[in-house]
VOFIMAR-500903 format. One record per residue (C-alpha): residue number from 1; x, y, z. Coordinates in steps of 0.2 Angstrom, whole numbers, plus 5000, padded with zeros to 4 digits. Each point is the difference from the previous one (the first is absolute). Layout:
# VOFIMAR-500903
+------+------+------+------+
| resi |    X |    Y |    Z |
+------+------+------+------+
|  NUM |    X |    Y |    Z |
...
+------+------+------+------+
This chain:
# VOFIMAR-500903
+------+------+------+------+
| resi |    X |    Y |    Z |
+------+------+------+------+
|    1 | 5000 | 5000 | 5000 |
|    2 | 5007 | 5018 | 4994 |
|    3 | 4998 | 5009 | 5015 |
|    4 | 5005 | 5015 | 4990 |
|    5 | 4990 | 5000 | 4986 |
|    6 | 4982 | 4996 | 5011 |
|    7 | 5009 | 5015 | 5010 |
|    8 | 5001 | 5011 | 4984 |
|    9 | 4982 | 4995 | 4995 |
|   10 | 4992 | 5005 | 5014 |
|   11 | 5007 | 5017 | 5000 |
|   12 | 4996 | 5003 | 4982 |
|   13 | 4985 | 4994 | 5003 |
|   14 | 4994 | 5013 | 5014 |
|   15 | 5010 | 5015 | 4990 |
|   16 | 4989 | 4995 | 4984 |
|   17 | 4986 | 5000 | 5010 |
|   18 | 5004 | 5017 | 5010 |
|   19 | 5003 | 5009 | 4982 |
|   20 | 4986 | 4995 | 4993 |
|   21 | 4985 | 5007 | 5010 |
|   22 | 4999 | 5020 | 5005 |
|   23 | 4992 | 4996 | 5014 |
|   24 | 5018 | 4995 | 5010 |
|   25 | 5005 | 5018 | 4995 |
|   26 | 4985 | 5010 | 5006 |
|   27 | 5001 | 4990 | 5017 |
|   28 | 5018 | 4997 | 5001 |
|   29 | 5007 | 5019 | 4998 |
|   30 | 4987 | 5013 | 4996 |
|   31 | 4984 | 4995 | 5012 |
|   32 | 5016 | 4998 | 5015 |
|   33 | 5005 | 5017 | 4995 |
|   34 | 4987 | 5010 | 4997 |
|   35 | 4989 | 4994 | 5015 |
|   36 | 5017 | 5006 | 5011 |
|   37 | 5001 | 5018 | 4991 |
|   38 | 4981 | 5003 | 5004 |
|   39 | 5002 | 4995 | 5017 |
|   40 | 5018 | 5009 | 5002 |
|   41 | 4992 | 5017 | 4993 |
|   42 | 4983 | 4998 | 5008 |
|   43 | 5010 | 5003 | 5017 |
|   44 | 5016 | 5010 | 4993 |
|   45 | 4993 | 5014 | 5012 |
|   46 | 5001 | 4989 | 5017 |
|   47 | 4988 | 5002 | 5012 |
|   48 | 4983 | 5007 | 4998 |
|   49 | 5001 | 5019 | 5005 |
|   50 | 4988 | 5017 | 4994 |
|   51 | 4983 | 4988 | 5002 |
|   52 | 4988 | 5014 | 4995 |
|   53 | 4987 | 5003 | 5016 |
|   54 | 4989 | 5014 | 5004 |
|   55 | 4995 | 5010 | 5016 |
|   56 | 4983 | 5004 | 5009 |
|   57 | 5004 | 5014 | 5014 |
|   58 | 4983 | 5005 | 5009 |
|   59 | 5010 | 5008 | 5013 |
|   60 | 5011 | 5013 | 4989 |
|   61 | 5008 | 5005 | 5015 |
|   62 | 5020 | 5002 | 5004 |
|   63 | 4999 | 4981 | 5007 |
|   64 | 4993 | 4992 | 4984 |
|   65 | 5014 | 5011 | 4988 |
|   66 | 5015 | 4994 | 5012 |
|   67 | 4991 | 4983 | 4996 |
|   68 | 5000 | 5003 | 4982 |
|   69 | 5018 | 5006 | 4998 |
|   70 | 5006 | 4985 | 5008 |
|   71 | 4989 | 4989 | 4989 |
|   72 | 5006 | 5009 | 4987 |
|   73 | 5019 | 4996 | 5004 |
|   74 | 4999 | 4983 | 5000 |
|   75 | 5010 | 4992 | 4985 |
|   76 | 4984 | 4986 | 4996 |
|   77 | 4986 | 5011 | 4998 |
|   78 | 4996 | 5016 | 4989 |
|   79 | 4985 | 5010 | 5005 |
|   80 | 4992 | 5004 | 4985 |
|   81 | 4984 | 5007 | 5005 |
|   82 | 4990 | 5007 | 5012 |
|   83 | 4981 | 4994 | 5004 |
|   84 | 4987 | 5010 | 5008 |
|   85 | 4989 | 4983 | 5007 |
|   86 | 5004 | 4983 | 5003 |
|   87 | 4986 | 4996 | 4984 |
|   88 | 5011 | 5009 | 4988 |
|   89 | 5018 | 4993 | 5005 |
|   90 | 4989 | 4980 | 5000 |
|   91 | 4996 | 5005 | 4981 |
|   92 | 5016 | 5006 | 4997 |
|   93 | 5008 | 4982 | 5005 |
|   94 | 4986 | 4990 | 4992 |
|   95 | 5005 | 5010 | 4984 |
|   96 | 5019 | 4998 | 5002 |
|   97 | 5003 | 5016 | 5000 |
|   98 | 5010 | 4998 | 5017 |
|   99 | 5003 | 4984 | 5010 |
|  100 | 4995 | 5005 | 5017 |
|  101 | 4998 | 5016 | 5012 |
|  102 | 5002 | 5007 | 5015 |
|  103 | 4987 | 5004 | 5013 |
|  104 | 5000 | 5014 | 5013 |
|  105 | 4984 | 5003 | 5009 |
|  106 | 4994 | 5017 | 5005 |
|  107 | 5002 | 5009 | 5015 |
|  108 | 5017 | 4986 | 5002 |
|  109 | 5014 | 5014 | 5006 |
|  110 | 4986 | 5008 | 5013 |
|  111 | 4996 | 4979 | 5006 |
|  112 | 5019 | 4996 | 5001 |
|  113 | 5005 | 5015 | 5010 |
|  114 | 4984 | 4992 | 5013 |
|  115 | 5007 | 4985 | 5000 |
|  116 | 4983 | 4993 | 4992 |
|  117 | 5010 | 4990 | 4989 |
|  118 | 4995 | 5003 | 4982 |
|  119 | 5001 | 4987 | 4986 |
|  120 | 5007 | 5004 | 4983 |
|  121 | 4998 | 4986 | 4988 |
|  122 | 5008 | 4994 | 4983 |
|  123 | 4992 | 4991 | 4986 |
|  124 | 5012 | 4989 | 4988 |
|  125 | 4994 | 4989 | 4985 |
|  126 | 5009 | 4984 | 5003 |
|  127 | 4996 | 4994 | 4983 |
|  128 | 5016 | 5007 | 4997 |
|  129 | 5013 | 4990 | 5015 |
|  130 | 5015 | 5010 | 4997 |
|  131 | 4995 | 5016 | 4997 |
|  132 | 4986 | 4996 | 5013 |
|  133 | 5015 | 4995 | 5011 |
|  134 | 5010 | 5017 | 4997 |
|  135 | 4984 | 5009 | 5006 |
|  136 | 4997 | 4991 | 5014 |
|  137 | 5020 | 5004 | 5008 |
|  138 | 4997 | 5017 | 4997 |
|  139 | 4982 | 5005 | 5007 |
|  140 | 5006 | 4988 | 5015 |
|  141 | 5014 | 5009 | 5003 |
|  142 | 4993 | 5018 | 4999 |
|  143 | 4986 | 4994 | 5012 |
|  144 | 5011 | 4994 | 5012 |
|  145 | 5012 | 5017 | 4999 |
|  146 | 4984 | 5012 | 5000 |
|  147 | 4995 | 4989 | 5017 |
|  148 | 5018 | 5004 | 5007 |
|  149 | 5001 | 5016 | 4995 |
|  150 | 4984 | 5006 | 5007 |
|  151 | 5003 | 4992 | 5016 |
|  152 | 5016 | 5009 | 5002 |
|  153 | 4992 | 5016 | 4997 |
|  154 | 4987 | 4997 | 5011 |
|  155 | 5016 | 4994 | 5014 |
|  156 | 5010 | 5017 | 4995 |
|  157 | 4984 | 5009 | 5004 |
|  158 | 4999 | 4995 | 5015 |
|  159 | 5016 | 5009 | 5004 |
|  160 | 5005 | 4987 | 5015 |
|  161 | 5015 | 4988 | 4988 |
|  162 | 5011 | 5007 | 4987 |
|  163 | 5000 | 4996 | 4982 |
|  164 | 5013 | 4988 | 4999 |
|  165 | 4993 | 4991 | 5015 |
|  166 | 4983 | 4999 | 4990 |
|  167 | 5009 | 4991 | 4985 |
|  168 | 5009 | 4989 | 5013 |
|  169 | 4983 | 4993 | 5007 |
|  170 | 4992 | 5001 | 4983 |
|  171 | 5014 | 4987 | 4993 |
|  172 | 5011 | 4994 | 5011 |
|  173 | 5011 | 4989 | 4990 |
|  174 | 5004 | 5005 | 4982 |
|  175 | 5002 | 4987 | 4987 |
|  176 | 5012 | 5002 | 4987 |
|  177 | 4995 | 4990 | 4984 |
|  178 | 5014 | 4993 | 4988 |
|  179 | 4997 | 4988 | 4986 |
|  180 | 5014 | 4989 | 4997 |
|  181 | 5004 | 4996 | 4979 |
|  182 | 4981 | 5010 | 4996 |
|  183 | 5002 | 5017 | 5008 |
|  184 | 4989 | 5007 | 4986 |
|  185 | 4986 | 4986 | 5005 |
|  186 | 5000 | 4998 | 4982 |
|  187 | 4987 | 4987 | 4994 |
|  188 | 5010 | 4993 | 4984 |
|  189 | 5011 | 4994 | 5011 |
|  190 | 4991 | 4986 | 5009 |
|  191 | 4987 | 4998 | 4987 |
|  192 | 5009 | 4999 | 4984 |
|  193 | 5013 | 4988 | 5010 |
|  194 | 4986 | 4987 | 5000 |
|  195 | 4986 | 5006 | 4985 |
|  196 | 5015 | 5000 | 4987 |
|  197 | 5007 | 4981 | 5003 |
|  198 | 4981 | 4994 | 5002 |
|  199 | 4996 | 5003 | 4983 |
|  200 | 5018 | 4995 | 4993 |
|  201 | 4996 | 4982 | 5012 |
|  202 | 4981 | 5000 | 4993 |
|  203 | 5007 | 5003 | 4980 |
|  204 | 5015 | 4985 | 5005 |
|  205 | 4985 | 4989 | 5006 |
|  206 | 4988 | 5002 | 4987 |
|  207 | 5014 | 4998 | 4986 |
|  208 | 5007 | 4986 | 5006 |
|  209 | 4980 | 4990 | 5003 |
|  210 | 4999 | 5006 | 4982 |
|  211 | 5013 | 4993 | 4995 |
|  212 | 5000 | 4982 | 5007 |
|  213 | 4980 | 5001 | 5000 |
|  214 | 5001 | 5003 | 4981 |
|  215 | 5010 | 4984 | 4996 |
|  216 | 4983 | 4990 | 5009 |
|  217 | 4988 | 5009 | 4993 |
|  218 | 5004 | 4998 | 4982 |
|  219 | 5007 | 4984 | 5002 |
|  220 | 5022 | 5001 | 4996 |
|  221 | 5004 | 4996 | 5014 |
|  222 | 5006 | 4980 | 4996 |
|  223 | 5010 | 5012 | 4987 |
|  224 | 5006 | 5012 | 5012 |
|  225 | 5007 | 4983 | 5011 |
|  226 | 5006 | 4991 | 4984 |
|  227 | 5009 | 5015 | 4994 |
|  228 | 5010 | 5001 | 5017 |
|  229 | 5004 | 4979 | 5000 |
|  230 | 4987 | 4997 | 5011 |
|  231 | 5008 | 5011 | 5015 |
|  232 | 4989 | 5012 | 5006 |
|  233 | 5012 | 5009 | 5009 |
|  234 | 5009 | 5004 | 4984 |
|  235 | 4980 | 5003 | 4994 |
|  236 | 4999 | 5012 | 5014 |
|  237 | 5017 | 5007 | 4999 |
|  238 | 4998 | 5004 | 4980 |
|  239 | 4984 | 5007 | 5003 |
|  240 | 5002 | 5012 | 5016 |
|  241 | 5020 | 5008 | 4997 |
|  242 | 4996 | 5011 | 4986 |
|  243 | 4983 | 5006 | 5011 |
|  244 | 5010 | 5003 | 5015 |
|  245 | 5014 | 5009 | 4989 |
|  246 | 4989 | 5010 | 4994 |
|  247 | 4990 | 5002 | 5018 |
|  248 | 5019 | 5004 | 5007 |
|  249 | 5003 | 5014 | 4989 |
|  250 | 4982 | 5007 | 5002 |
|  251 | 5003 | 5000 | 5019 |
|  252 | 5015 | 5007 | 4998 |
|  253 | 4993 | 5014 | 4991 |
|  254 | 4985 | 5006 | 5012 |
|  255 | 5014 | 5000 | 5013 |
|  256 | 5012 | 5010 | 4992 |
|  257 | 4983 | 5013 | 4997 |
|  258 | 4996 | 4998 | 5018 |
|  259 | 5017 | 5003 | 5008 |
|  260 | 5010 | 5011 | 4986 |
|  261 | 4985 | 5011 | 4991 |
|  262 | 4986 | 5001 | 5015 |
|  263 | 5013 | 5002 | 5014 |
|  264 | 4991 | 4985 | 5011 |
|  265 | 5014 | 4997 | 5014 |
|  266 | 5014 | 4986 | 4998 |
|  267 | 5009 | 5003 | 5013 |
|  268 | 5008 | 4981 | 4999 |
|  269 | 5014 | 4994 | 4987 |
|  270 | 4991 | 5000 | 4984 |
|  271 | 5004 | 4982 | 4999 |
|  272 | 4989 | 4994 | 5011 |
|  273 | 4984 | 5006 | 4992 |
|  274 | 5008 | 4993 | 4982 |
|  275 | 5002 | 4983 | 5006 |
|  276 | 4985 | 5001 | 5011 |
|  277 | 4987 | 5003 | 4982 |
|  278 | 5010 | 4985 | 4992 |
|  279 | 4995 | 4990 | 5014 |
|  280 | 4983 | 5006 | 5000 |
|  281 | 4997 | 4997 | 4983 |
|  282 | 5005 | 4984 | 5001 |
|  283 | 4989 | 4996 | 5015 |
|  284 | 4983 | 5007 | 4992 |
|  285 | 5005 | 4987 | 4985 |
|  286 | 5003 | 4988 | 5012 |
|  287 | 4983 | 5004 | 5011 |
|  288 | 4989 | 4999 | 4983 |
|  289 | 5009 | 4983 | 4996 |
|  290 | 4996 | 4993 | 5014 |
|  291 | 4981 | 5006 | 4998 |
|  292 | 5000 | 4990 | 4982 |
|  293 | 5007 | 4985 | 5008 |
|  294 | 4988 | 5000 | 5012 |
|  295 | 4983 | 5002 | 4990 |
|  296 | 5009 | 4998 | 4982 |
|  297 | 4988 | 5007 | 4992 |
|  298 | 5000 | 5018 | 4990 |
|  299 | 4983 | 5007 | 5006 |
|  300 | 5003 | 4994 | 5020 |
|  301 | 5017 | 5002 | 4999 |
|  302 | 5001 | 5019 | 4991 |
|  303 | 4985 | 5002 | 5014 |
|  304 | 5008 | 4995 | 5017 |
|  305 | 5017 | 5012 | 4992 |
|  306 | 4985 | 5014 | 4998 |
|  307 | 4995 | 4999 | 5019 |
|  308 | 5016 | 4998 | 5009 |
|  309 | 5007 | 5016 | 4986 |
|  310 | 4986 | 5012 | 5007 |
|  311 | 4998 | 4993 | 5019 |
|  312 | 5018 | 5007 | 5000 |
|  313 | 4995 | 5017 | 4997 |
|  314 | 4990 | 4998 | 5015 |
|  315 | 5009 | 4990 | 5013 |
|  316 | 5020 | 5003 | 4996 |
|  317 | 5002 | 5018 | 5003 |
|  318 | 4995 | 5013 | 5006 |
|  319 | 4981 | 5000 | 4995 |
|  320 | 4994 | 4990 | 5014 |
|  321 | 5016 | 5000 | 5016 |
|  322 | 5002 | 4981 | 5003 |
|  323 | 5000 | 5001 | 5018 |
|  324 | 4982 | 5008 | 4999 |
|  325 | 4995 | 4983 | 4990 |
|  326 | 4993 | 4983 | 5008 |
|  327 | 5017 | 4990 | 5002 |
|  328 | 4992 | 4988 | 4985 |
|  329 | 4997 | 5010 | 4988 |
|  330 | 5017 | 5012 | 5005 |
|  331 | 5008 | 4984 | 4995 |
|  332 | 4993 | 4999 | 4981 |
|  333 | 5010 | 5014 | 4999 |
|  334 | 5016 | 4991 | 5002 |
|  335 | 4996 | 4988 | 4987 |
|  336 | 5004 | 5010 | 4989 |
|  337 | 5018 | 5007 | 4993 |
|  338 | 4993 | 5019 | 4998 |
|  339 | 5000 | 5001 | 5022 |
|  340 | 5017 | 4993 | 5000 |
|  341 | 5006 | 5013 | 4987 |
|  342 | 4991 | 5012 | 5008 |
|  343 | 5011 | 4997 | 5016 |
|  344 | 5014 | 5003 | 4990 |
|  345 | 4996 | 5017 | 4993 |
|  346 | 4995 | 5007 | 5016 |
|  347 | 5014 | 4994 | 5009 |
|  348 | 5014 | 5003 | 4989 |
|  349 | 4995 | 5014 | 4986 |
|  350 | 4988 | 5011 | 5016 |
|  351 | 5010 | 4996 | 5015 |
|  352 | 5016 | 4994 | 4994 |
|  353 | 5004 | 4986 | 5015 |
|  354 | 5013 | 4988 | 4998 |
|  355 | 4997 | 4989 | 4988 |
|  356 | 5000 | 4983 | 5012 |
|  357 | 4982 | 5006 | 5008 |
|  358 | 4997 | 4997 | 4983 |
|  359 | 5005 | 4982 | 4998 |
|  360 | 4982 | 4991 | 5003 |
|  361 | 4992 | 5011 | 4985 |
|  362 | 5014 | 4996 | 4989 |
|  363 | 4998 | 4982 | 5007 |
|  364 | 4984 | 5000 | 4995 |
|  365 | 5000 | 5005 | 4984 |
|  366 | 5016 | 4987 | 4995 |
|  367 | 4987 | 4986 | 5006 |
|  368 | 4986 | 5001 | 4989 |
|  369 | 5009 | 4994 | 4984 |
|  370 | 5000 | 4983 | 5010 |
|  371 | 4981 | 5000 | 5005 |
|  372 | 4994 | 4993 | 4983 |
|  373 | 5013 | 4989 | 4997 |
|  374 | 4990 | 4985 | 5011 |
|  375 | 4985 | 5002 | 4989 |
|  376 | 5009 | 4999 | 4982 |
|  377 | 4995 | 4983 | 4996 |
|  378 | 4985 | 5003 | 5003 |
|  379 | 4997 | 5014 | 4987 |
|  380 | 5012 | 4989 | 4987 |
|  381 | 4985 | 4986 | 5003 |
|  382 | 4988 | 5013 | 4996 |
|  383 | 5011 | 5007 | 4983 |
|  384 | 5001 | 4981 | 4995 |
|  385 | 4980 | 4996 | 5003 |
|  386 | 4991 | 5016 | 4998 |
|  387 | 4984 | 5001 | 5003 |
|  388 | 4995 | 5019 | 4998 |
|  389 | 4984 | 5006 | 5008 |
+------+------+------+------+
């Protein structure tokens, strides 16, 4: 037996077949690249900031502006417009023209200085969670300083402390806030870190279903075995190199946008983020391999690869905090190669640890080329009986 040639065979067989059908490129290259520069443009700006609100002031006394210029300082929101009644500022947010809107009652610097505790309240359209988010930091925080601030006036009235005695009881401890590797609280950051390899992982799933799933359904796949001396690792092998090739090169791409053109952090050897999308490539191809061995069927298999691609937008980042999950379902997440890689971007291109707190991610990602290989004969069986439904 020609070791060699079956060898040869089975790699022109699966470059043939790669040249042949567009759909490889669109999915391979330009459906990886183009969903990263929407998502990489979409939030070029950071963190939502400027979210247009509006004001109702039935007091219009000194009180409500102080209130109103505070408000107005605050990075996340932009007052837009002022509102006579609560009905006009409600249609104003039902209509979009603002997203949400500040309350201050009458008579509210005459109660406060009575100590009858008035209440000033904010409206916010949570349709919209981010912006809705933005809103919600800064009415809290203007409420929460227009409280302090009229109890020290009322204190400083009084006549008995002095002012910085006031400020002492008012806040006793200070809290200094510093954001290690995100000062700016940007949002690309940790979002894109996780969006941007879940698409390239659901793309390298669906591809590589097709791809075997295709040899099934339209029954080559006794040709695709025979061609490859009835190995089906040198099947496999010819198949799946020129995908992950091209797959490499594709992640090495989005990286080099990411890291070099968007200015995302990498504040580790570039190495280990190069190596790191080799590895996950080959693990996503591994992880849909294993999907076809166990249901080797093209409409099950490209189905379960389907499922898991998405559930990992879900419950391997940052969308849904794993610790806030029920332990079994926080496991899923693990299943798959896009938490593992994850790990990696956070620990070594945000925070930039050393690279042996690492060494279980990388681990991870090494193992799955091995999970499938148990189940092989059992998709050869399949390739040399098929029975397509």
């Amino acid at each position: 037996m020609d070791l060699k040639l079956f060898f040869n065979e089975a790699v022109k067989r699966g470059l043939v077949q790669l040249v042949r059908r567009k759909i490889y490129y669109i999915m391979m290259v330009v459906a990886p690249l183009l969903c990263s520069l929407f998502l990489l443009s979409l939030m070029d700006g950071g963190s939502v900031t400027r979210v247009p609100v509006g004001i109702v002031d039935l007091d219009q006394s000194s009180l409500s502006r102080n209130i109103e210029r505070n408000l107005a300082a605050m990075q996340g929101v932009h007052i837009i417009k002022h509102y006579d009644t609560y009905a006009s500022a409600e249609a104003a947010v039902q209509s979009g023209e603002i997203l949400g809107f500040f309350l201050m009652p009458a008579d509210l610097e005459r109660s406060a200085l009575n100590a009858e505790s008035p209440k000033v309240s904010y409206y916010i359209n949570y349709a919209y969670f981010s912006p809705a988010s933005s809103q919600y930091r800064g009415f809290k925080t203007v409420s929460v300083l227009a409280n302090g601030g009229i109890v020290k006036t009322v204190l400083d009235a009084t006549g008995l402390i002095d002012s910085e005695t006031t400020s002492n009881i008012l806040q006793p401890i200070v809290a200094h806030t510093h954001a290690l590797n995100n000062p700016w609280a940007n949002y690309s950051y940790y979002l894109n870190a996780s969006f941007v390899p879940c698409f390239l992982a659901l793309f390298i799933l669906l591809i590589t279903s097709f791809s075997i799933g295709t040899e099934l359904k339209y029954g080559t796949c006794r040709e695709w075995i025979d061609s490859a001396g009835g190995s089906m690792g040198f099947a496999i092998f010819g198949k799946m190199w020129p995908h992950t090739l091209i797959f490499t090169i594709t992640g090495w791409t989005i990286q080099l946008i990411m890291y070099r053109i968007y200015g995302m952090p990498l504040n580790c050897n570039p190495w280990h983020m190069i190596i790191a999308m080799f590895l996950f490539v080959l693990a996503n191809q591994a992880f849909a391999l294993l999907m076809m061995c166990i249901v080797p069927n093209f409409r099950y298999g490209a189905t379960l690869c389907t499922l898991f691609g998405m559930l990992s937008f879900s419950f391997c980042a940052f969308s849904m905090p794993g610790e806030t999950l029920y332990p079994w379902v926080n496991a899923i997440g693990y299943i798959m190669p896009v938490r593992h890689f994850f790990s990696i971007s956070i620990d070594q291109a945000l925070n930039g640890i050393d690279l042996y707190y690492s060494r279980v991610s990388y681990a991870a990602l090494i193992m799955y080329p091995m999970l499938p290989l148990p189940l092989l004969g059992r998709l050869k069986h399949e390739c040399l009986n098929p029975i397509y439904i």
